[in-house]
N, C-alpha and C positions, 0 to 999 in steps of 0.2 A: 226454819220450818222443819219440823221433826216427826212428821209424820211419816210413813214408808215411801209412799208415792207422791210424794213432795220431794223433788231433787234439786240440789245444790250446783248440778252442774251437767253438759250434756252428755259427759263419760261415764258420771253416774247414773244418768238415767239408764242410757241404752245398756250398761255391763248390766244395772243390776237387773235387768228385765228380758236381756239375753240368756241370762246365765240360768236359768228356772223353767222346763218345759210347763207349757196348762196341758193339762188332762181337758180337753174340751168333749162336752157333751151336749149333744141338744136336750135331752130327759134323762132322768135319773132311771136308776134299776132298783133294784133289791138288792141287789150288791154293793149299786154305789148312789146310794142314795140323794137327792137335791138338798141341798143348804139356804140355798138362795136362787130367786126366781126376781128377774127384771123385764117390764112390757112399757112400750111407748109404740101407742099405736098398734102396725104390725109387727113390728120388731120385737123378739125374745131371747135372753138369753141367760142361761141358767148356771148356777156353780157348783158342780160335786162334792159330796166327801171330800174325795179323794184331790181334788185338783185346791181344794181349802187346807188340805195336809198337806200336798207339794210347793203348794205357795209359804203357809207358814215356816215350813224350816227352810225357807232359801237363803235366809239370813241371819248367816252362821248360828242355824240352831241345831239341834239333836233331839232324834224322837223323844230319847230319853227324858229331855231339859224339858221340850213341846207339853210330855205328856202330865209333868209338874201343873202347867199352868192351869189357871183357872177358867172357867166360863166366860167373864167378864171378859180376858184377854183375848179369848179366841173372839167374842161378840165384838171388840171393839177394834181389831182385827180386818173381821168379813165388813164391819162396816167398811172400813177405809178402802179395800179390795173392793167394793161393791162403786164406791166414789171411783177408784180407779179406772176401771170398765167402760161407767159411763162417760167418763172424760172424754179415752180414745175414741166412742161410740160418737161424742161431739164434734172431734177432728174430722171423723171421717162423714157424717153430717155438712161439715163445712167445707168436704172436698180437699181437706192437708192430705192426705192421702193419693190424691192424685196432679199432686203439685211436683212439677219438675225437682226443685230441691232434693225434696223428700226421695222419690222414685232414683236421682240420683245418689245418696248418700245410702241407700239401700243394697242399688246394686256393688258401689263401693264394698263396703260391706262383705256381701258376698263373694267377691271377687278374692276380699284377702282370707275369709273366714273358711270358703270351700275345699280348697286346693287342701288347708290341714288338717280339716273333719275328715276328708277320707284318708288323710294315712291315719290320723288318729282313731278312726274308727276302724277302718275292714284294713289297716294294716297291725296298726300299735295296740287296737284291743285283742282281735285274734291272739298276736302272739302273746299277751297278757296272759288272757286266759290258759295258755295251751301252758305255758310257762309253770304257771300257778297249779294248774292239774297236774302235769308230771312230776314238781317240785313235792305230789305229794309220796314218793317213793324214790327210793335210791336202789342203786345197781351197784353189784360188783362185778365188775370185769377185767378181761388181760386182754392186751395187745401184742400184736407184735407190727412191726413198723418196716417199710420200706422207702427209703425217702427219695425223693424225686427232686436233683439238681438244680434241675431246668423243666423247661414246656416244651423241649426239643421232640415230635413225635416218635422217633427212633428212641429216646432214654426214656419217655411215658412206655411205649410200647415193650421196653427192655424189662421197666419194674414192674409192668403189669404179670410179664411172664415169668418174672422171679418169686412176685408172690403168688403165683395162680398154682408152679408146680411145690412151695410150700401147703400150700392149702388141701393140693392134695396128698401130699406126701401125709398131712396128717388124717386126713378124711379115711385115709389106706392104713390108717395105725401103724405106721412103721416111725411115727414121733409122736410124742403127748405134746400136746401145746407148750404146756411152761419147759419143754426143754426144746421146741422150736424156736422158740423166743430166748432163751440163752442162747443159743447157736445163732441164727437168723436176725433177729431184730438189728435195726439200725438206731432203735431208740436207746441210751446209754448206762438207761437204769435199768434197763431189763437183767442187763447182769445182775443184781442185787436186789430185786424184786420177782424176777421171772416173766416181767410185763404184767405183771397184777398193781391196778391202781387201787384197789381197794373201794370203800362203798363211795360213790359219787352221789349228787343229784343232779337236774336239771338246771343249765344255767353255770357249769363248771368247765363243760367242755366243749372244742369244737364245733358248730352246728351241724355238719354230716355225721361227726363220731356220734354223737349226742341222739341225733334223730337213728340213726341206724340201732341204736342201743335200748331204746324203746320202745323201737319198733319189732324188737325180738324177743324170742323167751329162755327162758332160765333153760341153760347145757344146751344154747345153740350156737354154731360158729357161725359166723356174721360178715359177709367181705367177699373181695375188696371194696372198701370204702376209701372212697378218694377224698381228699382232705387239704389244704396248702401244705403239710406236713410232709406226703407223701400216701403210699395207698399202705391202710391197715386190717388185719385181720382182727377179728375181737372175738372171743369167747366171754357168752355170758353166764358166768358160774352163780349168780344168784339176782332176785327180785323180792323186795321186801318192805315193806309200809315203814315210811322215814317219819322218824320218830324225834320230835323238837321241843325244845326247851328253850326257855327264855332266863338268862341267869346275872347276877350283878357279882362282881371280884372287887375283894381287896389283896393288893401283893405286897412282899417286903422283897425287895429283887436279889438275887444272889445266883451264882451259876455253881456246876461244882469246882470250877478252877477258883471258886473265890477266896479267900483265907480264911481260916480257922474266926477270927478278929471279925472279919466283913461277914461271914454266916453264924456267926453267935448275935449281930449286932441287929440283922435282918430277923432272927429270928425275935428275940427279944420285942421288935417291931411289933410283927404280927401278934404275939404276945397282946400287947398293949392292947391293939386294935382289938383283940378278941376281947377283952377286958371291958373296955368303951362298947359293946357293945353286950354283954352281962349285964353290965349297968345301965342298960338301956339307951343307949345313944341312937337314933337312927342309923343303920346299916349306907346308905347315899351320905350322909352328913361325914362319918369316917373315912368312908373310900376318897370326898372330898379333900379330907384333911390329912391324909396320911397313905393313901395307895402311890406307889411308886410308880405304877402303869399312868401316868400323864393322860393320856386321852378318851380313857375308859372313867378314871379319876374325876375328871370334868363332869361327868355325864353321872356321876353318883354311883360308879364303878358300872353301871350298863353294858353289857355286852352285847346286845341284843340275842336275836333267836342263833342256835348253834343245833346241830344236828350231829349222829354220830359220826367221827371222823372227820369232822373240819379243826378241830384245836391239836395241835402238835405237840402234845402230853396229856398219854393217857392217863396218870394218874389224875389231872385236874378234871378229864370224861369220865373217869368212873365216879369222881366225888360225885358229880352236879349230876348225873343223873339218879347218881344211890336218892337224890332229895326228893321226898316223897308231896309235900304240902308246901303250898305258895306262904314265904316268907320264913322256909327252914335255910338254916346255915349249918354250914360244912364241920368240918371238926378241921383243923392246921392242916393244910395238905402241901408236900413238899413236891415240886417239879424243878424240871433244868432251867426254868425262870427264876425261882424263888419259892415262898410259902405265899400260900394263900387261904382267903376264907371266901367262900361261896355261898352266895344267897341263891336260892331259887325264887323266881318273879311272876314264873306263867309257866303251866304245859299247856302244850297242844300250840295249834297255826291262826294263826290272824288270819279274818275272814280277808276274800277276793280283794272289797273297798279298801279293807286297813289297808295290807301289802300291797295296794296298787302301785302305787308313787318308789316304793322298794324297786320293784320289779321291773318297771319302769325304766330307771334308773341302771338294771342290770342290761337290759335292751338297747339301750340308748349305748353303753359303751362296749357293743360288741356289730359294728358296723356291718360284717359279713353276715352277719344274724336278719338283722333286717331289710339286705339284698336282699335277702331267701327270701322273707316273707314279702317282699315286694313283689319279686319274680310270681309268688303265689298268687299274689293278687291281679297282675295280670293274666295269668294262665283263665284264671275265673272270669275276667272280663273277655278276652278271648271267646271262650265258651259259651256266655253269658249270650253274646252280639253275634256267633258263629260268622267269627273272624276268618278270614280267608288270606292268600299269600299268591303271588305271582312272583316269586321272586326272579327269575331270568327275566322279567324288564325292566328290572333296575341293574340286574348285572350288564346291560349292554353300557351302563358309564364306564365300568372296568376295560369292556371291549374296545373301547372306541379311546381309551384316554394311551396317551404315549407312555412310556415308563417313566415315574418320575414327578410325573405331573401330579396336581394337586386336586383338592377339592375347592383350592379356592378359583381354580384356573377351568369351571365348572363350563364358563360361557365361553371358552374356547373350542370345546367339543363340537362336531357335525353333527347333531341331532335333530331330527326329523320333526314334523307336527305331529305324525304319526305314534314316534318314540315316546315323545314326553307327554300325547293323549293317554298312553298303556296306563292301565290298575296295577298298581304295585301290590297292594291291599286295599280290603274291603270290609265293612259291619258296620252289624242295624243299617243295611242302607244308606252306608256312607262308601263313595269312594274315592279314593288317593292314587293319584295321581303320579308319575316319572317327575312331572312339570312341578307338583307341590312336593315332593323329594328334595328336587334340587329346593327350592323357597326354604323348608327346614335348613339345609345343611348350608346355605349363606347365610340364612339369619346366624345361625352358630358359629360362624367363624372358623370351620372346621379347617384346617390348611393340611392333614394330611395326605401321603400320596392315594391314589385312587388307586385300589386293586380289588379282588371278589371279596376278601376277607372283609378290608373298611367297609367298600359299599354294603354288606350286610351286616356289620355295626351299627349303619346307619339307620340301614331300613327295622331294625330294631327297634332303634333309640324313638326314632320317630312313631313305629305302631304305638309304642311305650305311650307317649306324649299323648297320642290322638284316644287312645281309649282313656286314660286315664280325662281327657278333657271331657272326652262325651260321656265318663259317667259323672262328673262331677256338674255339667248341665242336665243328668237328670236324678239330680238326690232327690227332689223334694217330692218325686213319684218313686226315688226307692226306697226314701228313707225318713219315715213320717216322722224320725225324732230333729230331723233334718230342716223339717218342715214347719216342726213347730218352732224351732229354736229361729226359723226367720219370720216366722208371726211374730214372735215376742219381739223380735229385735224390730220389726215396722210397729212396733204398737209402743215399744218406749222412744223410737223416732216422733212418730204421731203425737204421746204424753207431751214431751217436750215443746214441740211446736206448737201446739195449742196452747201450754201452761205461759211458753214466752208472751206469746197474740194477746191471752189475760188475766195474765197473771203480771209478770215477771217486768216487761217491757214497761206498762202501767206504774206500774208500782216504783220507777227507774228518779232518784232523788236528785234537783237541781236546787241552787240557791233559791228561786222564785217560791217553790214551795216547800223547802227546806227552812229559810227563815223564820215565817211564821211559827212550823212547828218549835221553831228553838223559841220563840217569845212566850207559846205559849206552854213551855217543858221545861222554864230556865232552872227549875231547880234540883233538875235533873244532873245538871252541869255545873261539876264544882271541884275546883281544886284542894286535897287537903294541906295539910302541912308537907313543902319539899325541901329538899336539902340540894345546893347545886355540889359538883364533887369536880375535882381535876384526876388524874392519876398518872403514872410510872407504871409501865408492864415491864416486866423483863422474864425473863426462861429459869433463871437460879439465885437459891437463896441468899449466898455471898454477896453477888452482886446490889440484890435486894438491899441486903441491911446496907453494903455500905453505902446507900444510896440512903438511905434513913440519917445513919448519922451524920453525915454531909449535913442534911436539911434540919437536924433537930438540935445534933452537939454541937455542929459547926467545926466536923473534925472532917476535912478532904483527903482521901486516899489514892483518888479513881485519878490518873492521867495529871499528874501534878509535875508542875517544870517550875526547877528552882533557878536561881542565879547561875549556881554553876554549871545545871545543865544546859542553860544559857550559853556559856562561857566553851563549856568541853564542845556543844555542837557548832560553835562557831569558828572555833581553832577547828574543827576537820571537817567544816565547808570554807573554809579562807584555807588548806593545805589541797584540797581542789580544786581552787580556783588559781590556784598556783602551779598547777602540773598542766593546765590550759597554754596551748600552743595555735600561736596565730595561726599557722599554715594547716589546723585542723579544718574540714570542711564544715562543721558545725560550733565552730569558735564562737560566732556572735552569740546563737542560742545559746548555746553552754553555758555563755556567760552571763547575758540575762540571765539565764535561770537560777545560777548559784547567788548574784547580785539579791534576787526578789527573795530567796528562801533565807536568806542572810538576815536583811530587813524585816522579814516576818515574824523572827525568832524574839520572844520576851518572855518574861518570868508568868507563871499563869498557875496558882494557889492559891486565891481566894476560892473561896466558899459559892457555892453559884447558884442561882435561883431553881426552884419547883422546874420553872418552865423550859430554863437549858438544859438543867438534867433529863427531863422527860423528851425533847429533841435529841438528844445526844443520845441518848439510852433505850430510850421506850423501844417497843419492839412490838411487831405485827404479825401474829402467825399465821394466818390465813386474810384473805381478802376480806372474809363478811365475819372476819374475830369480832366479836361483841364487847370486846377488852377494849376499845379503843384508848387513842396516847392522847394525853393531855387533858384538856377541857369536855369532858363527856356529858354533863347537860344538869340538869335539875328532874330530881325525881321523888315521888310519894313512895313512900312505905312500901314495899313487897314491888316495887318497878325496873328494879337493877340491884343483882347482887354485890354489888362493889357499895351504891351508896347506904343500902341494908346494915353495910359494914361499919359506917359512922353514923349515921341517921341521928343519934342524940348527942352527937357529940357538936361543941360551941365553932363559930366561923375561925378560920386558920389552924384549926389541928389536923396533925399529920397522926395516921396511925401508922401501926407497924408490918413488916410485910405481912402482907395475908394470900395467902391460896386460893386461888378460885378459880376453876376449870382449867387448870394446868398449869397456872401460871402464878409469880409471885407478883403483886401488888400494890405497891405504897400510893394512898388515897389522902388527898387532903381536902377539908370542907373548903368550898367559897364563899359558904355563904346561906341563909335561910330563907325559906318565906312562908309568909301564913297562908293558912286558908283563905280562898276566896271565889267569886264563880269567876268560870272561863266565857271569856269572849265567843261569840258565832264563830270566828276564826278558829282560835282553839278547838271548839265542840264540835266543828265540823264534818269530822270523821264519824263519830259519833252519832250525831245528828241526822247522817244520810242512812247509816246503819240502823237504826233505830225506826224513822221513816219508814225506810223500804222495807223492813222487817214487818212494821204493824200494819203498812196501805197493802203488804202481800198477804198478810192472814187474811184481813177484812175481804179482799175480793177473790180472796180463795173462798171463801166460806159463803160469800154470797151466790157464789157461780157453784158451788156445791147444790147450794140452797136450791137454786134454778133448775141445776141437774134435777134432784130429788123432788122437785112441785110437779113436773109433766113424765115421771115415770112412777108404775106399779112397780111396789118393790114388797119381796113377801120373803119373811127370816124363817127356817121351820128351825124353830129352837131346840126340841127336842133331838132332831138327828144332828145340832150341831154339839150336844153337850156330848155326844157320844164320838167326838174327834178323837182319832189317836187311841182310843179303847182296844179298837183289834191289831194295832200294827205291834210287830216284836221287835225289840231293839237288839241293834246288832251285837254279834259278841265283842268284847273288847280284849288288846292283850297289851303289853307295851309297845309303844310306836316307833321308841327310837331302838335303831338297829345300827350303832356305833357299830365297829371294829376296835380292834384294840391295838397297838402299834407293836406291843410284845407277844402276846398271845396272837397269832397272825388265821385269826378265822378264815377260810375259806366260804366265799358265799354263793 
């Protein structure tokens, strides 16, 4: 079934119908005009513009692609959508809707889907977006650095006082910054810098450096800012719109310690490349064939987007940005990598959408980053709920616990009714309890000692938990994108369940009504010409052939024992069985043993059948290897690439090794047979496929039918031809944003 809303399966249904907010409207506007309008009875319900352009491209389409299509497609489209609708309109008609099942696999559902909508939403968007905005400007600034050992209060309180009388010593001008920081800094490039990092962006450094840095303006000193580093002072010597490009390389690698010999040879290189590409070769197709940069090479020399100051040679920054138009290259430019040629790809930044998954990606591996913004996120829930704190009665467990003691050792403590009644915390008119305190910190397992410090670690971790649980009991009042997104997920629950009840279940194929249809379809079912095959797998071609000639020339090579090797192993197991000493504890065995392996020894060069070579040899490389050893079956034309391999070839021919999927191959026919039809046995599979395939169209379409006989259904054609007319597509730039292993971008 290949319609949209016809599913395969119940993971497809609900992903694909989860995954697509509806724009629901009860009446169009003038903005967003009706498409479609459906009545039974009292019930109404209508399809926007807008919510027929969010459903169309749910399925991996592009405005762009959307706005190609034709009338026809979009009409035949809203039909299917329209069939959709009223289906679930039928479930929930029948009450699936308030079926235990259902209501349970819902709240499932939400259970695992909520907890990660909100970090991915009010944690992992926020910082997206904030990311993405500042990324669109870079800073230059100098530090100077105070590093902090320890967490020991007395060495915090020591560095704070070392950088506070720097800070003013310069504030007093009796030092410039950059010769603060030659003197002062503990960071160790500041000797050879002066603590100037030069232009940064967002996303490069620290999250307090980072946020304190943009949070400032140009010629202001900035600090302390505390840091895991230590506490820094920063001066922001300048702000200025970050300026990007997108650029593809080819290298010929050479450093200058390399030799006269190895940089005439590189050069010569690039040479060529440049050449190949005069003569028109695609500029990815070379980099392909001939960049020495391996991982950018891959990628069609891709670098992705680069900004000023992230590549570590600036003569390769001044080429690629001298390039004025997408698809200019560079003229030979030589750096401490090598020569290179430079295409330009794209100026300017990929929208929000593109860079998302980038960005993303840089969030994800900067852990302390999304503490922060966690920590944000509760501050605003806090706020949000006007969260409140009692902390001194949850510090009476510190009070009352002995030194030493634990927090697993909770119900040892004297505590009152009274105690463990106390509000620890309180919001939106919830309150927390000493008594559900403690309940948090057993369920956690927490076994450190008890002191003021842990216990308000605790009372922390726990606020933490409990707001973040009561907002996520009430997204679907905070967060109507929240809301839709569990409409849709109960509506392809609903689809499903219904389509099973009559559709799917119905339609379910047994021999009883399987049979006839094969009597009456027999000619559906038919074997053409097969060929049965044996085979020999092995890993190498050596082994291969000599595995061929064995069976073809009748020349044996593989594991051949002659008379004399007969002979020589038998004189040095009878010279062991002579150094055998009765008073050994293992004499009897011994001696069996040498006796039996004595005996088993015989001349073994003849020539040996298909079938002991392929035991002996054949080889398995995975469990569900497709190569199987030996007798692998009978097969028609295009059904196995091995019998493909002889197919016309007469019963008993051996062909030569062959290659296929990794492995070398020698295939011998067993045998043919003609065409003819297949038994109910054989067509069975078939049979039941085919069945259930055509009895589910038919009462799909009937039960359509039914839908569509007791509803008013009304198309306004006109506002649907004008789908997709007013939306603008997004910019595009390139997506992939490699690195390069040599050129060591900074992102």
């Amino acid at each position: 079934m290949k319609c949209l809303f016809s599913f395969l399966g119940r993971t497809a249904v609900i992903v694909a119908i989860a995954l697509g907010p509806i724009l629901m409207s009860a009446c169009g506007s003038a903005r967003d005009p009706l498409v479609a309008e459906m009545k039974q009875g009292d019930w109404r319900e209508t399809i926007t513009l807008s919510e027929f352009e969010q459903r169309y491209t749910e399925n991996n389409r592009t405005i762009e692609s959307a706005k190609q299509d034709s009338f026809p497609q979009y009409k035949e489209f809203l039909e299917r959508y329209i069939d959709f609708r009223l289906k679930v309109k039928d479930a929930r008609d029948l009450g699936l809707d308030k079926s235990p099942e259902v209501q349970n696999e819902l709240e499932q559902y939400r259970m695992s889907m909520a907890p990660a909508y909100l970090t991915e939403k009010a944690v992992m968007e926020e910082a997206i977006r904030a990311l993405y905005n500042r990324r669109q400007e870079e800073i230059n600034a100098s530090h100077l650095l105070i590093r902090l050992a320890n967490n020991k209060p007395e060495d915090t309180l020591a560095a704070y006082k070392k950088i506070m009388d720097i800070k003013n010593e310069i504030l007093s001008k009796k030092i410039s910054f950059d010769s603060a920081a030659v003197k002062y800094s503990e960071d160790p490039s500041a000797q050879q810098n002066r603590g100037n990092l030069s232009y940064f962006t967002a996303g490069m450094m620290v999250h307090q450096f980072e946020d304190a840095c943009y949070e400032a303006k140009k010629g202001e000193l900035v600090g302390p800012v505390r840091t895991r580093f230590g506490y820094h002072l920063i001066d922001i010597k300048d702000r200025r719109p970050r300026e990007q490009i997108f650029v593809s390389h080819i290298m010929a690698f050479c450093t200058p310690e390399s030799s006269p010999d190895d940089t005439l040879n590189a050069y010569n290189k690039i040479l060529d490349a440049q050449n190949q590409l005069m003569n028109g070769t695609p500029f990815a197709e070379v980099a392909r064939n001939v960049s020495d940069d391996r991982q950018s090479g891959a990628n069609g020399g891709d670098l992705g987007p680069i900004g000023k100051g992230q590549i570590p040679a600036p003569e390769f920054e001044e080429a690629a940005f001298a390039l004025k138009k997408k698809g200019d290259i560079s003229p030979i430019v030589r750096t401490r990598f090598g020569y290179h040629l430079i295409q330009l790809t794209h100026k300017g930044y990929k929208s929000l959408d593109e860079d998302r998954e980038t960005l993303k990606s840089m969030l994800k591996r900067n852990p302390e980053k999304m503490n922060a913004e966690d920590e944000k996120l509760i501050s605003r829930l806090k706020k949000d709920y006007l969260y409140t704190e009692a902390l001194p009665n949850a510090l009476v467990l510190a009070s009352k616990a002995a030194e030493g003691t634990t927090f697993t050792q909770l119900d040892s403590l004297n505590l009152s009714a009274l105690e463990k009644s106390a509000v620890v915390f309180a919001f939106a008119n919830q309150k927390y309890t000493l008594d559900s305190l403690m309940g948090y910190i057993k369920a956690n397992n927490i076994g450190v000692p008890i002191t003021k410090e842990s216990v308000t670690d605790q009372v922390n971790a726990y606020a933490k938990q409990a707001l973040k649980n009561y907002e996520i009991s009430q997204l679907e009042s905070r967060s109507p994108e929240f809301a839709r997104l569990m409409n849709d997920y109960r509506d392809g629950i609903l689809l499903f369940s219904i389509s099973e009840k009559k559709v799917w279940s119905p339609a379910l194929p047994n021999d009883t009504v399987a049979l006839p249809y094969y009597e009456a379809h027999r000619e559906r079912y038919q074997f053409g010409e097969r060929v049965a095959i044996s085979q020999i797998v092995v890993s190498n071609k050596d082994l291969a052939d000599k595995l061929y000639n064995e069976l073809t020339q009748g020349k044996r090579t593989l594991d051949v024992v002659t008379a004399q090797d007969v002979k020589k192993q038998t004189a040095a197991l009878r010279k062991q069985f002579a150094r055998l000493k009765r008073k050994d504890k293992n004499y009897e065995s011994d001696r069996r043993d040498l006796q039996a392996r004595i005996a088993a020894l015989k001349v073994d060069d003849q020539v040996r059948t298909f079938e002991s070579l392929s035991q002996r040899y054949g080889q398995r490389f995975a469990e569900e290897d497709t190569l199987k050893i030996g007798f692998v079956g009978l097969f028609q034309k295009g059904e196995n690439k091995s019998a493909d391999a002889v197919f016309t070839q007469p019963k008993g021919f051996i062909n030569p090794p062959t290659q296929i999927d990794g492995a070398f191959v020698v295939i011998r026919v067993d045998g043919k047979e003609a065409p003819r039809p297949k038994t109910f046995e054989e067509a069975r599979p078939e049979v039941y496929s085919q069945y259930q395939e055509e009895t589910s169209k038919r009462l799909e379409s009937q039960w359509n039918s039914m839908l569509r006989s007791k509803t008013e259904i009304k198309i306004d054609d006109e506002t649907l031809s004008k789908a997709f007319r007013f939306v603008e597509p997004k910019t595009s730039a390139p997506t992939n944003a490699n690195t390069t292993a040599t050129l060591d971008v900074k992102n």
